[in-house]
N, C-alpha and C positions, 0 to 999 in steps of 0.2 A: 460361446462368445469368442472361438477363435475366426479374428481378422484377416486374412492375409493382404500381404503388400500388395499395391497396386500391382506390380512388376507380376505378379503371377500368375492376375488375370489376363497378359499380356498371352497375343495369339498373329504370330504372324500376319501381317497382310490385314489386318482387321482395323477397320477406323470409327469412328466418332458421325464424322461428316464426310459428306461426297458434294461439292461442288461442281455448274455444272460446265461444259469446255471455255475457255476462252476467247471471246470474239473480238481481242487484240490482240497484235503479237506480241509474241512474248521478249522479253528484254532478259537478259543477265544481269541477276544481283548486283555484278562487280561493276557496269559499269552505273549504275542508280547511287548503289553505296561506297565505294572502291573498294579494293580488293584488302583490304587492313582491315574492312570489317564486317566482311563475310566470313563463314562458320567452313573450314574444312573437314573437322574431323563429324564423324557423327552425332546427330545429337542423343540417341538411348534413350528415348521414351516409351512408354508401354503403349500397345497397339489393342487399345480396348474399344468396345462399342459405348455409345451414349449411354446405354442403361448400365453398365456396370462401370461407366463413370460414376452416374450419378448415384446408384445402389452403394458404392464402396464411399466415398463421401457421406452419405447419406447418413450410413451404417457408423463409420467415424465418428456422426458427429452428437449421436446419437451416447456414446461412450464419454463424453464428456462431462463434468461434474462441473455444475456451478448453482450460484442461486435460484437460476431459474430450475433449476431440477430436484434440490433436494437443500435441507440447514446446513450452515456452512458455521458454527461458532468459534472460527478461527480468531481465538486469545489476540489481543495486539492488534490487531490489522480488522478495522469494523467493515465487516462484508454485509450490507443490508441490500434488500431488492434494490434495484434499481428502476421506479416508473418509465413507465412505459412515454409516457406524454413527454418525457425530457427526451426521447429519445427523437420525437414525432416532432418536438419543435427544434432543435438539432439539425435534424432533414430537411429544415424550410429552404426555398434556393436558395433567398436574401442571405444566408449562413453557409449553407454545402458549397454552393458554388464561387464564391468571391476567392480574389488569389492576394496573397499578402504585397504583394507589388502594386497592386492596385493604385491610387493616387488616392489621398487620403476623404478627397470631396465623394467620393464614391461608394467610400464601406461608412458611412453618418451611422449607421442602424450600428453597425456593429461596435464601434468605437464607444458610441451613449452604451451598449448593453455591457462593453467591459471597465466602463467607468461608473456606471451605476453598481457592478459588482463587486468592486474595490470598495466603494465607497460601505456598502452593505457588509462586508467581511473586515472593513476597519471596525464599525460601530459593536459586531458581533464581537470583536475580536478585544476592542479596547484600546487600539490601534490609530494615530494619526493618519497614514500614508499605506500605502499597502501597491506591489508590484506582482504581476500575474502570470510574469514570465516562467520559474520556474517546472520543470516538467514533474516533480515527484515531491513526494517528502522528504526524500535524503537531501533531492535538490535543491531546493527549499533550505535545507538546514545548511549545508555549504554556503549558500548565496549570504543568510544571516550571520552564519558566523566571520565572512568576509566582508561584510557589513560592519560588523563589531571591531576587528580589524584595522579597516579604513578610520572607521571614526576614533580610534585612541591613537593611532599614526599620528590623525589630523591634531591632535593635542600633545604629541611630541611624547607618546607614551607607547612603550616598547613590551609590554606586558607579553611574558613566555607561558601562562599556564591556563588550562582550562579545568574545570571543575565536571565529574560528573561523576551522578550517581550509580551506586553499585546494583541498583533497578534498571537502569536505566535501557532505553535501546540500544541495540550494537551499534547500529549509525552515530551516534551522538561521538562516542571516542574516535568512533572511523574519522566522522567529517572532520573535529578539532585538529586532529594527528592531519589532515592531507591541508589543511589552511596553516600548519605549521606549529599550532602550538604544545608543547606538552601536557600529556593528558595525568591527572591525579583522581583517583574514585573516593567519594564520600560514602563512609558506612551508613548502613540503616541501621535506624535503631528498635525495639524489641516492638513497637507494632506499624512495621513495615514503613516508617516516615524517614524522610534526611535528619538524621543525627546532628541535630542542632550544635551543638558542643565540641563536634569533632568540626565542623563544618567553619566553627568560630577558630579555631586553630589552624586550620589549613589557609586562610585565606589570607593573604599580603599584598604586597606593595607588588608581586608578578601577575595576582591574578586579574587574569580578562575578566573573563565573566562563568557562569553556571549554569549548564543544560538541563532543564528537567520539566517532565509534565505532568501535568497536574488536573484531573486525580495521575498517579504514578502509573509505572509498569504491572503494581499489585493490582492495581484496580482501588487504590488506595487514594480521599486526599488528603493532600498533605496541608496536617493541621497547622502546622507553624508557618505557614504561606509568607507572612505579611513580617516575620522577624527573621527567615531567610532573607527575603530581598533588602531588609534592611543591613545586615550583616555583609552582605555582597557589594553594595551598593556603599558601604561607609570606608569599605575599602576600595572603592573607586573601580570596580567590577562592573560588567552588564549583567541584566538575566534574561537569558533565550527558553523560550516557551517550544519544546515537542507537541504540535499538534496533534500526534496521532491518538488521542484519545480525549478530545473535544464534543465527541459525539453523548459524553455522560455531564456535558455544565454547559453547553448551547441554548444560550437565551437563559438563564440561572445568576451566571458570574463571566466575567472577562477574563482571563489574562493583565492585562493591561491594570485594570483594577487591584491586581494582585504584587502588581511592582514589576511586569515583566517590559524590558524592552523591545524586543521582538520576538517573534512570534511566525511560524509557518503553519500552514491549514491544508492539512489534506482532503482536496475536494473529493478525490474518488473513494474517502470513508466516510466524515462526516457527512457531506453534501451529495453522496449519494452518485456518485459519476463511476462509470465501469472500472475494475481493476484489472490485471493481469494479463498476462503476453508480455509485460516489459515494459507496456505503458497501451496508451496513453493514459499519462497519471497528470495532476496537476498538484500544487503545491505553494500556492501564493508566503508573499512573504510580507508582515506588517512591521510598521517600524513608530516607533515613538516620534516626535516631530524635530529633535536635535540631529538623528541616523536620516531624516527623509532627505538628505542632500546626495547622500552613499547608494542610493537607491538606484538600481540597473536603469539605464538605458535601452530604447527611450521611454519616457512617460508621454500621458494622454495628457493634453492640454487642452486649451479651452472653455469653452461653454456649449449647452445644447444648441446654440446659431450654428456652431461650428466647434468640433474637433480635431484636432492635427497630434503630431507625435512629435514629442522635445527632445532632442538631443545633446543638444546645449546645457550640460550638467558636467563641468568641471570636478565636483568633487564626486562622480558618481565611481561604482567598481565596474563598469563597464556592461559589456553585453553578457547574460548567461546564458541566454536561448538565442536559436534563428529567430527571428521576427518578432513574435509576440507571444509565445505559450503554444499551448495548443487549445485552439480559439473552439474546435467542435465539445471539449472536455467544461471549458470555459461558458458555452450556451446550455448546457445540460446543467452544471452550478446552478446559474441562474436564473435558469426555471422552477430546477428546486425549490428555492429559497422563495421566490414569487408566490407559488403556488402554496407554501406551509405561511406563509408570512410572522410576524414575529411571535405570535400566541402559537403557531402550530411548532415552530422552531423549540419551546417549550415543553410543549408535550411530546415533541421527539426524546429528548433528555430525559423527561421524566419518564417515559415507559420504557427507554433502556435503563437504566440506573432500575425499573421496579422489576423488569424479569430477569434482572440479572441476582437479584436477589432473591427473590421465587425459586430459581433455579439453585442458585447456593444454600435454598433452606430446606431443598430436598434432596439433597446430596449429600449435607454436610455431618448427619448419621453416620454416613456408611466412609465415606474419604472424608481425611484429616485437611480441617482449617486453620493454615501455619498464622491468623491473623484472625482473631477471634472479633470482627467489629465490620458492621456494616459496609457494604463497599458501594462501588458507583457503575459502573458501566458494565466491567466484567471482574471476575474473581480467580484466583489460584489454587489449585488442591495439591495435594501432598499427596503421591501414590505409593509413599517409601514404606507404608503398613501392608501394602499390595504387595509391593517387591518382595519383603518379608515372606508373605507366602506363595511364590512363585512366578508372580508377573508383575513386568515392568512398565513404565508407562507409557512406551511404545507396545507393547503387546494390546493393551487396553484400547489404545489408538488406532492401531491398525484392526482392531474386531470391531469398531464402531462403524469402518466401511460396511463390513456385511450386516449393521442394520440401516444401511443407507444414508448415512451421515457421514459428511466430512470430518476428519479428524484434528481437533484442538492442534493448538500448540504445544508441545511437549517439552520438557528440558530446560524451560526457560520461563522466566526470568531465574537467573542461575544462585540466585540466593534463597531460592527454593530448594528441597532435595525432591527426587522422582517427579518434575512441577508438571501439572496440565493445568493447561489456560483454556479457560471458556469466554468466550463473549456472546452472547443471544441477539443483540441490538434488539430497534423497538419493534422489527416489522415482522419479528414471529408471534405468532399465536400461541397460547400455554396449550393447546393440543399438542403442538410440535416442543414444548419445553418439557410436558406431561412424556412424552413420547424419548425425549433423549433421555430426561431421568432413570426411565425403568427400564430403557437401554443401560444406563450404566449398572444399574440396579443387578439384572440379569449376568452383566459381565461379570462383576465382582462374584455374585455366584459358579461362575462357572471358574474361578482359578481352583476353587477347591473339589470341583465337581468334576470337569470335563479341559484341564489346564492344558493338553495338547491342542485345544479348541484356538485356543489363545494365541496358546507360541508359533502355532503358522497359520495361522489369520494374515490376511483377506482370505476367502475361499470361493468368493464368487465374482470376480474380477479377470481381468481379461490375462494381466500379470500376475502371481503371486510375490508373496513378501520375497523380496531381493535381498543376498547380502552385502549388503548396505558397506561396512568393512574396505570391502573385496573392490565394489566401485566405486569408493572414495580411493586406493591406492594403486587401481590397477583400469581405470578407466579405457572401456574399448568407444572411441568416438566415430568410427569409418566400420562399416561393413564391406562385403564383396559377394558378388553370387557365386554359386555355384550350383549348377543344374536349375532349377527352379525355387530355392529355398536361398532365404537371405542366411550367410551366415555371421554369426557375431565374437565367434574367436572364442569365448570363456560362455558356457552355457551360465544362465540366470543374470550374468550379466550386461543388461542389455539399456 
């Protein structure tokens, strides 16, 4: 499985393509482009042929991990297939090809398709108004809480504090802290819910509002739903809803029903749109109908005769995205949703929430249930009895690669001790649920059987286990060659 750099296959004088003479003359770059933006020094490309282009590529790409290759039940973050067909209707010109300058009489298709999608992930949602610009869920959650913001300004209310739970995602303190407010955590209390009581004493005359999703970061929901938002809300709070684990109460329960004022939706977990590279993610944001004034710039106006884009929103918080979102992540949404329609929306929810617990009740023998009660989408183990005897819950993590599965989420949610998060979603089959269990099954045997198995696990990966330590404080980011071999300064860290 060893790859080498392109650069290796590089062979003097060898090309790709040969074109054949020119039967114009030739010109100088400098005078086409000027001389400011012509290339002097070399450019250091590899000098390979077509095939070991496309062989090395090929080979590449071939080493990559995702859904389409093998279970991904990464804890927190719902990675399900992505259909095929949202991909295919994405690709239509009417969509690929249109440019956001455009003149608004020209993209009609597209405008109805991201105004029918608003409208569709308000009702989901429980939500009056809903903006599609943001590019992520973290995005998303800045945009609301900037939202929440604007609108106690607009009431001549200067509130310093945000509320969040000690579950909670790292974003939630992140976003609060960068929109300005001070952050305070609410404990959980002993079956993994917000700590009602403590939660009643934290909250005054400073607090904005309170982040939290629902079911939680356990994979928990949170039973007192409806006398949190009222305890938030009597002290003249908002409550912002973390989408990212919607994909376990989609078409069941709202948000909004719950007492929440806004709310973000992760299109690329729930609804099923590609994650990873960095984006393109999306992250719509809903708002109750007092905040739809705060609402980014611009909105779709209109009617199906005609739609146009509003600007004209004095109390809005302005632009957060170029243009409109990312409209190709936005056509994939929306086929989703089409195509499950509200009955299938349903059963998406129910067959995560059912093999999340399938999974949990054949585990939960062997690894410790810090939360002894049914759960929803995904669940959390306790590996600190593992640790006990020799392996941590990275070790376990990293031998799940060598049975072909991506590795949980570990470490976290941190009111856990030794935590792995699982998530299944609905679009695995209990073959592949049968199949990781007695993977775990196996691991657990082998700490006391064969525990070197463990502690340098992966063993059939193109990398082995890194120390991890070493390139968190000594990060080598540039190489150099030297003879034919790339070199990386500190062996294994690379």
């Amino acid at each position: 499985m060893d790859v080498p750099v392109i650069f290796e296959k590089s062979v003097p004088g060898r090309r790709g393509i040969r074109l054949p003479a020119a039967d114009v003359p030739e010109v100088p770059l400098e005078e086409v482009l000027g001389r400011d933006f012509v290339r002097t020094s070399k450019l250091n490309l590899p000098e390979v042929s077509e095939m070991d282009a496309v062989r090395h590529y090929t080979r590449l790409s071939t080493l990559n991990y995702g859904l389409d290759t093998g279970f991904y039940p990464l804890g927190s973050c719902t990675m399900k297939y992505n259909p095929k067909v949202n991909e295919a209707i994405a690709a239509l010109p009417g969509f690929a090809d249109i440019h956001p300058l455009q003149p608004d009489s020209t993209v009609q298709g597209m405008l109805q398709v991201m105004k029918e999608l608003e409208d569709a992930l308000a009702e989901i949602s429980g939500m009056d108004a809903v903006t599609l610009q943001p590019a992520a869920g973290a995005h998303g959650e800045l945009t609301g809480i900037l939202i929440i913001r604007a609108y106690l300004l607009a009431q001549g209310q200067h509130r310093t504090t945000v509320l969040v739970p000690d579950s909670a995602h790292g974003t939630n303190p992140a976003t609060a802290a960068m929109a300005g407010f001070q952050v305070k955590i609410v404990p959980s209390n002993n079956r993994g819910d917000v700590d009602v009581d403590k939660l009643r004493q934290m909250v005054n005359e400073e607090t904005a509002g309170l982040m939290l999703t629902n079911p939680n970061t356990l994979g928990l929901f949170e039973e007192d739903i409806l006398e949190i938002a009222d305890i938030v809300h009597k002290a003249g709070g908002l409550l912002y809803y973390d989408g990212a684990n919607a994909n376990a109460i989609m078409g069941k329960v709202r948000p909004g029903d719950m007492g929440f004022d806004v709310v973000h939706l992760n299109l690329h977990k729930t609804f099923s749109t590609p994650h990873g590279g960095g984006g393109p993610g999306s992250g719509p944001v809903g708002v109750k109908s007092r905040l739809e004034p705060f609402l980014p710039v611009p909105r779709i106006a209109g009617s199906p005769d005609h739609y146009q884009w509003n600007y004209d929103r004095p109390q809005s918080i302005g632009k957060v995205r170029s243009f409109y979102g990312n409209p190709g992540v936005l056509v994939r949404a929306y086929a989703y949703l089409k195509s499950h329609g509200s009955a299938g929306l349903k059963e998406v929810s129910e067959t995560a929430v059912l093999n999340a617990n399938y999974l949990l009740h054949l585990l939960k023998d062997i690894y410790e249930t810090p939360f002894d009660r049914p759960v929803k989408h995904e669940f959390v183990l306790s590996l600190k009895d593992q640790k006990k005897r020799g392996a941590k819950a990275l070790d376990v993590a990293k031998r799940l690669i060598d049975y072909g599965v991506y590795p949980p989420t570990v470490y976290f949610p941190l009111v856990v001790e030794e935590a792995m998060m699982v998530e299944p979603t609905e679009t695995e089959s209990k073959e592949t649920l049968d199949m990781f269990a007695q993977a775990m099954r196996e691991i657990n045997g082998e700490i006391d059987a064969a525990p070197d198995v463990l502690h340098e696990a992966p063993h059939h990966t193109v990398v082995g286990r890194l120390d991890e330590t070493l390139a968190a404080r000594h990060p080598v980011l540039t190489y150099f060659q030297e003879g034919s071999r790339a070199q990386t300064g500190q062996e294994g860290n690379i």
